[in-house]
VEXDO-680257 format. One record per residue: residue in three letters; y, z negated, x negated of N, C-alpha, C, O in turn. Coordinates in steps of 0.2 Angstrom, whole numbers, padded with zeros to 4 digits, always signed. Example, Ala and Ser with C-alpha at 12.3 -4.5 7.8 and 13.67 -1.06 7.14 Angstrom:
BEGIN
ala-0028-0039-0066-0022-0039-0062-0016-0039-0066-0017-0042-0071
ser-0011-0035-0064-0005-0036-0068+0000-0039-0064+0006-0040-0067
% end
This chain:
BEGIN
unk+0035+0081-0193+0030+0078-0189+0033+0076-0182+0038+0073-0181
unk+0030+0078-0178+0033+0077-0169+0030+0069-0167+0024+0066-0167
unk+0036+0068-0164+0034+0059-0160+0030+0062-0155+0030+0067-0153
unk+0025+0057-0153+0023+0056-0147+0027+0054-0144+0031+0050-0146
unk+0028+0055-0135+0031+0049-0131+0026+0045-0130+0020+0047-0130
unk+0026+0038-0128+0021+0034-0126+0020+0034-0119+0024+0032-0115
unk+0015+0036-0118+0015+0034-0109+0012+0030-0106+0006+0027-0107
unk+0017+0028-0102+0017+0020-0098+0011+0022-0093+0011+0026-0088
unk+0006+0017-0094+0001+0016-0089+0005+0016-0082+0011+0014-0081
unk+0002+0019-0079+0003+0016-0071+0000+0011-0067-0004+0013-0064
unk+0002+0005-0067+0000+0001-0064+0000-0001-0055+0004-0005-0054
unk-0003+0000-0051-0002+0000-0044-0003-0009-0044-0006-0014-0047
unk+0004-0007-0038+0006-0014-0035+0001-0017-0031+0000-0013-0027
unk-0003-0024-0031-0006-0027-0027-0001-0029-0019+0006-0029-0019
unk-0003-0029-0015+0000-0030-0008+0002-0039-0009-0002-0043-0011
unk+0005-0041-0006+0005-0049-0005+0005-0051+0000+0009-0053+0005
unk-0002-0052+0000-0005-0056+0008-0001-0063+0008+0002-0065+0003
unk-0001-0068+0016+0003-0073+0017-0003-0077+0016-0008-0076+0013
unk-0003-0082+0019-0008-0090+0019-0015-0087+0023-0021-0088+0022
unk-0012-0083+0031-0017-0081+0034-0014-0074+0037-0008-0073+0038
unk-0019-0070+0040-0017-0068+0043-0024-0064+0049-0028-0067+0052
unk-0023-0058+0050-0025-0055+0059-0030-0047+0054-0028-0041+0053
unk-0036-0049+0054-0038-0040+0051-0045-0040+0058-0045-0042+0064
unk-0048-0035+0054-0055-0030+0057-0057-0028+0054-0055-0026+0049
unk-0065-0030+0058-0071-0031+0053-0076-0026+0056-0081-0028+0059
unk-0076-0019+0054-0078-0014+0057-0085-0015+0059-0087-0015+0064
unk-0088-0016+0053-0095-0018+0054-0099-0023+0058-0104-0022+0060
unk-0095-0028+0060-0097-0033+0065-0091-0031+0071-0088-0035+0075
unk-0091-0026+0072-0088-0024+0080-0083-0029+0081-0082-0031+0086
unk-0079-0031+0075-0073-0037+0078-0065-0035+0077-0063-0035+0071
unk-0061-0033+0081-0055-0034+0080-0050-0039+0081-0051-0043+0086
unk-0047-0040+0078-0041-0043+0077-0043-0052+0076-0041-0057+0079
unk-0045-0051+0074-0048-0060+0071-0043-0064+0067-0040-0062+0062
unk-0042-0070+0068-0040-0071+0062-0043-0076+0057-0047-0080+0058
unk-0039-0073+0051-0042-0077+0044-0038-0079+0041-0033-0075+0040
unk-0039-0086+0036-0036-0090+0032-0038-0088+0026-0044-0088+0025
unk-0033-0086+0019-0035-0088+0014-0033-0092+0010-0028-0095+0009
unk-0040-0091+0006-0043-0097+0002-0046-0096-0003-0051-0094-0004
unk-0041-0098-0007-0041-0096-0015-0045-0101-0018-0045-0101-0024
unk-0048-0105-0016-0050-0110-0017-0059-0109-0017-0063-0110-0022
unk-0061-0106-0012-0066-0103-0011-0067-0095-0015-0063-0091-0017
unk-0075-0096-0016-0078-0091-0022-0080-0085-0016-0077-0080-0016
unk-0083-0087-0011-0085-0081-0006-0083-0082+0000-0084-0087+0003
unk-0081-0077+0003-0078-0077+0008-0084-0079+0016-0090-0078+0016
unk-0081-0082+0021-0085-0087+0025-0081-0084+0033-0075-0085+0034
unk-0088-0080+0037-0087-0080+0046-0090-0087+0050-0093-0091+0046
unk-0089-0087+0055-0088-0091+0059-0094-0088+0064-0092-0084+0068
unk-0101-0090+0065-0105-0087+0067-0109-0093+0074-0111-0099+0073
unk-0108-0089+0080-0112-0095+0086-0118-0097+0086-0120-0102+0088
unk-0123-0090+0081-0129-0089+0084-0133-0087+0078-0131-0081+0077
unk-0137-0088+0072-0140-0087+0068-0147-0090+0068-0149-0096+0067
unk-0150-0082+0067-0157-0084+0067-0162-0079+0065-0160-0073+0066
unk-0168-0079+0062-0172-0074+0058-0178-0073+0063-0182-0077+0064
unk-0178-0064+0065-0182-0064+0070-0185-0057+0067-0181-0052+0064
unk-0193-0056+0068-0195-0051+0068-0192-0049+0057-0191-0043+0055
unk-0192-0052+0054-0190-0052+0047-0183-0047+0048-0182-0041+0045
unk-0179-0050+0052-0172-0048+0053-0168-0053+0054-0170-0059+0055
unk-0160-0052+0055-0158-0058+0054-0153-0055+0062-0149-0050+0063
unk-0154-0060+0065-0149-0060+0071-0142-0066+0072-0142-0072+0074
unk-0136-0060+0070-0132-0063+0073-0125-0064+0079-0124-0059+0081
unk-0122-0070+0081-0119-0068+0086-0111-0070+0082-0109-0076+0080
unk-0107-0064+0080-0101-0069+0076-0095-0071+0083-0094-0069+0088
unk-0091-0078+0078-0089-0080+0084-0090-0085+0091-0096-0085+0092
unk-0088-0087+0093-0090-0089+0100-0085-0088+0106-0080-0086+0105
unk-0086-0090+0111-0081-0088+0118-0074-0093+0118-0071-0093+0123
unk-0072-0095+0114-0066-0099+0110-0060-0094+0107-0054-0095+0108
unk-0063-0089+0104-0059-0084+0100-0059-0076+0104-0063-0074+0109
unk-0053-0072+0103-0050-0070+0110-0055-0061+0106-0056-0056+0110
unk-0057-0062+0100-0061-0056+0097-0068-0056+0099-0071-0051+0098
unk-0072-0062+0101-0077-0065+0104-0080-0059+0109-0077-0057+0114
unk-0087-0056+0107-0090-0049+0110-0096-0051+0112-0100-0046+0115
unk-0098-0056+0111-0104-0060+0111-0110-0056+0111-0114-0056+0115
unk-0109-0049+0105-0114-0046+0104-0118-0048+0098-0116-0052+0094
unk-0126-0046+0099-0130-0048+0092-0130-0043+0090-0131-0037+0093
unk-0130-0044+0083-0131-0040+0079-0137-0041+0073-0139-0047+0072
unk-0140-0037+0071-0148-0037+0067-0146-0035+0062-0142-0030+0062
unk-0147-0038+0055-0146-0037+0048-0153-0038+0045-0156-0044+0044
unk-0155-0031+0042-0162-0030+0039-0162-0032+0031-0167-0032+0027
unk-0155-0033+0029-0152-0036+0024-0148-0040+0023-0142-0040+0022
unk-0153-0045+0021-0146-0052+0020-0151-0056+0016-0157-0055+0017
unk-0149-0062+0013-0150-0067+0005-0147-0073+0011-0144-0072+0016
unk-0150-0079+0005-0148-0083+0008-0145-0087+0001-0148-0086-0004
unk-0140-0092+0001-0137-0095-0005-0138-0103-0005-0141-0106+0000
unk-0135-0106-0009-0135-0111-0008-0126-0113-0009-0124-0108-0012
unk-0120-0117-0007-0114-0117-0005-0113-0122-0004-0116-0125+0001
unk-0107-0127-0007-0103-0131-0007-0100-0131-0001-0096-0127+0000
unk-0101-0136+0005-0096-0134+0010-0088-0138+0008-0089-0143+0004
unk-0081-0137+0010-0078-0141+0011-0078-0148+0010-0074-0151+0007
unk-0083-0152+0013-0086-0159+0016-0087-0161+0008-0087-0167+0006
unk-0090-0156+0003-0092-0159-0003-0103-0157-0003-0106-0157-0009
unk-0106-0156+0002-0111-0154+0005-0113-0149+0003-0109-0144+0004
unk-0120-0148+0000-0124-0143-0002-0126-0142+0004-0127-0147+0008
unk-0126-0133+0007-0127-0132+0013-0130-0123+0010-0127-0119+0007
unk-0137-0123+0014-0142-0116+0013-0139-0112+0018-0140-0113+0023
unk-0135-0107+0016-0132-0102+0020-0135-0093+0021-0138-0091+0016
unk-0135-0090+0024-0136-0084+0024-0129-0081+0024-0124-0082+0025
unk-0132-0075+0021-0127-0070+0017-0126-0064+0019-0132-0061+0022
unk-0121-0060+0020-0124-0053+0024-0116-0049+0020-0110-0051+0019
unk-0118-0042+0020-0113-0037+0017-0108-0036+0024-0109-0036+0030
unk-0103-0035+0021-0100-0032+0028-0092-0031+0024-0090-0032+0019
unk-0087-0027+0031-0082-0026+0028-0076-0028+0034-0075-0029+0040
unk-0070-0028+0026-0063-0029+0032-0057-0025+0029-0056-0024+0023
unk-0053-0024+0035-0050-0019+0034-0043-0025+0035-0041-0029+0040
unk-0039-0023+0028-0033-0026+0026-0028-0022+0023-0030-0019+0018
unk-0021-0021+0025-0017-0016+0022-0019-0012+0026-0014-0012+0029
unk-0022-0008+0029-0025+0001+0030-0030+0003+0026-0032+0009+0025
unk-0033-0005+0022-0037-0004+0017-0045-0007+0019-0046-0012+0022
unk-0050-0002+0018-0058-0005+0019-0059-0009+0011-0060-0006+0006
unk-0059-0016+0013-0063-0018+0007-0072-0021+0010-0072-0024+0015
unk-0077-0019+0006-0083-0022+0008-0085-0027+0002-0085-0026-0004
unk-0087-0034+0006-0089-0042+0001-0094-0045+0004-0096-0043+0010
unk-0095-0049+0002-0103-0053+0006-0098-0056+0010-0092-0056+0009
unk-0100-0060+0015-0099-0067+0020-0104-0070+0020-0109-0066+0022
unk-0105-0078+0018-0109-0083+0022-0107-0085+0028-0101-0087+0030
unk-0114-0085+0032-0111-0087+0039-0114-0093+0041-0120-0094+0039
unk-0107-0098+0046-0107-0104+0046-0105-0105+0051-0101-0101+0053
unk-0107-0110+0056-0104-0115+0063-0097-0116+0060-0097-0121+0056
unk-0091-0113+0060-0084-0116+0059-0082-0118+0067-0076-0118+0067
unk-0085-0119+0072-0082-0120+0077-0074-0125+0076-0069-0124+0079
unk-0078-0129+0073-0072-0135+0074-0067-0133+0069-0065-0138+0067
unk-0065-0129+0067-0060-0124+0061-0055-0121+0066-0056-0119+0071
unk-0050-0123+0063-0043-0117+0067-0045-0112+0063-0043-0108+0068
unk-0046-0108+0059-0049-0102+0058-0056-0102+0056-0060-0106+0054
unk-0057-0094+0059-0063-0094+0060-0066-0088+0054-0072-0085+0054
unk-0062-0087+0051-0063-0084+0046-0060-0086+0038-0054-0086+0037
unk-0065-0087+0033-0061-0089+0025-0059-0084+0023-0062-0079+0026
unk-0055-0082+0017-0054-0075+0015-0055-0079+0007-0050-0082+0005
unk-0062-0078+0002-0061-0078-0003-0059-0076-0010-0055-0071-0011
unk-0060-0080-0015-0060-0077-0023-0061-0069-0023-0057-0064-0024
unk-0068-0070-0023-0072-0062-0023-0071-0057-0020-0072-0052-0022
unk-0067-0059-0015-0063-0053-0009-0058-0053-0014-0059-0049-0018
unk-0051-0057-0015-0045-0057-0016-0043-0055-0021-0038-0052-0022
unk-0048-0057-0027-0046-0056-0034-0045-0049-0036-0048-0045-0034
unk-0039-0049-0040-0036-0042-0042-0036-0036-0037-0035-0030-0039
unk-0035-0039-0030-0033-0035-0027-0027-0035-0021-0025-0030-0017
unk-0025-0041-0022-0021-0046-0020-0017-0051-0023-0018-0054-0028
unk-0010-0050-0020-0005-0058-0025-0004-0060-0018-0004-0057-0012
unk-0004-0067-0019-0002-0073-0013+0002-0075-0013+0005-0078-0018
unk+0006-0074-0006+0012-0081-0006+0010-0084+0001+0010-0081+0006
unk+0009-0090-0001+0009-0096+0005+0016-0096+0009+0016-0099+0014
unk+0021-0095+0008+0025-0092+0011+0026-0088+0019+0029-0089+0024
unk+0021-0084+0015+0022-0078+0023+0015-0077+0026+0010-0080+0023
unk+0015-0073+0031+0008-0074+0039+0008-0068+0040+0014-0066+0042
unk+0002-0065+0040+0000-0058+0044+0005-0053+0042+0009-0050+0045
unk+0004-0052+0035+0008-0048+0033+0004-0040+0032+0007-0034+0032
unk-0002-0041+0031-0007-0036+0034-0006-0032+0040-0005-0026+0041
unk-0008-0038+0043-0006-0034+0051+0001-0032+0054+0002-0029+0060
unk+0007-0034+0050+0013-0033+0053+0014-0026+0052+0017-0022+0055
unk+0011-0025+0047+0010-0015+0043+0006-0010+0048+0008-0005+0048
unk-0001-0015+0052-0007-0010+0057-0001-0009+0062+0000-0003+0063
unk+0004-0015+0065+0008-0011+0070+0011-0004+0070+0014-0002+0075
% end
């Protein structure tokens, strides 16, 4: 009777994002933004000047003239939910929701964002659970380890 070898799974390495770092977010025409993550948060959260529901479409301006990726273009989403969301503060807050994607590693990942006034936020972008989980290990240690790879 012949052995079998046993064959080792292959397991692909997650990348180890830092606390924050610097991506792009093709679909909202944004480069080089920066974003915090937040292991702590379930959905990922943009920083939006301008939302509002017009014509059963959803207009937004992400960003504001504060941040150096700020295009102060509108954007129209013929698709988007609205949730309900714990802010920070402890506060039930009705948000809207919209698909969209970002580009981490050299990688497109696509996840919802609720979009929110963060102006008074040093980042203007959260990077959640739903985003990060099993595709991601974290060290609070290091910064823009994503982007130190785009250069």
């Amino acid at each position: 009777m012949a052995l079998r070898k046993k064959e080792k799974s292959i397991k692909k390495e997650k990348p180890i994002i830092g606390k924050d770092d610097i991506a792009d977010f093709p679909i909202f025409n944004l480069l080089n933004v920066n974003v915090k993550i937040d292991s702590g948060a379930y959905t990922s959260t943009i920083h939006c000047s301008e939302i509002e529901e017009v014509n059963k479409m959803l207009r937004v301006v992400f960003l504001d003239e504060n941040e150096s990726a700020y295009t102060g273009e509108s954007l129209y989403f013929l698709e988007f939910d609205q949730k309900k969301v714990r802010s920070s503060s402890g506060e039930m807050q009705v948000r809207y929701i919209v698909q969209g994607n970002i580009i981490l590693f050299g990688k497109k990942h696509t996840t919802e964002f609720t979009l929110s006034n963060r102006e008074l936020m040093r980042y203007p972008v959260l990077l959640g659970r739903k985003l990060l989980s099993n595709r991601f290990v974290i060290d609070t240690t290091l910064s823009n380890e994503s982007y130190k790879k785009k250069k």
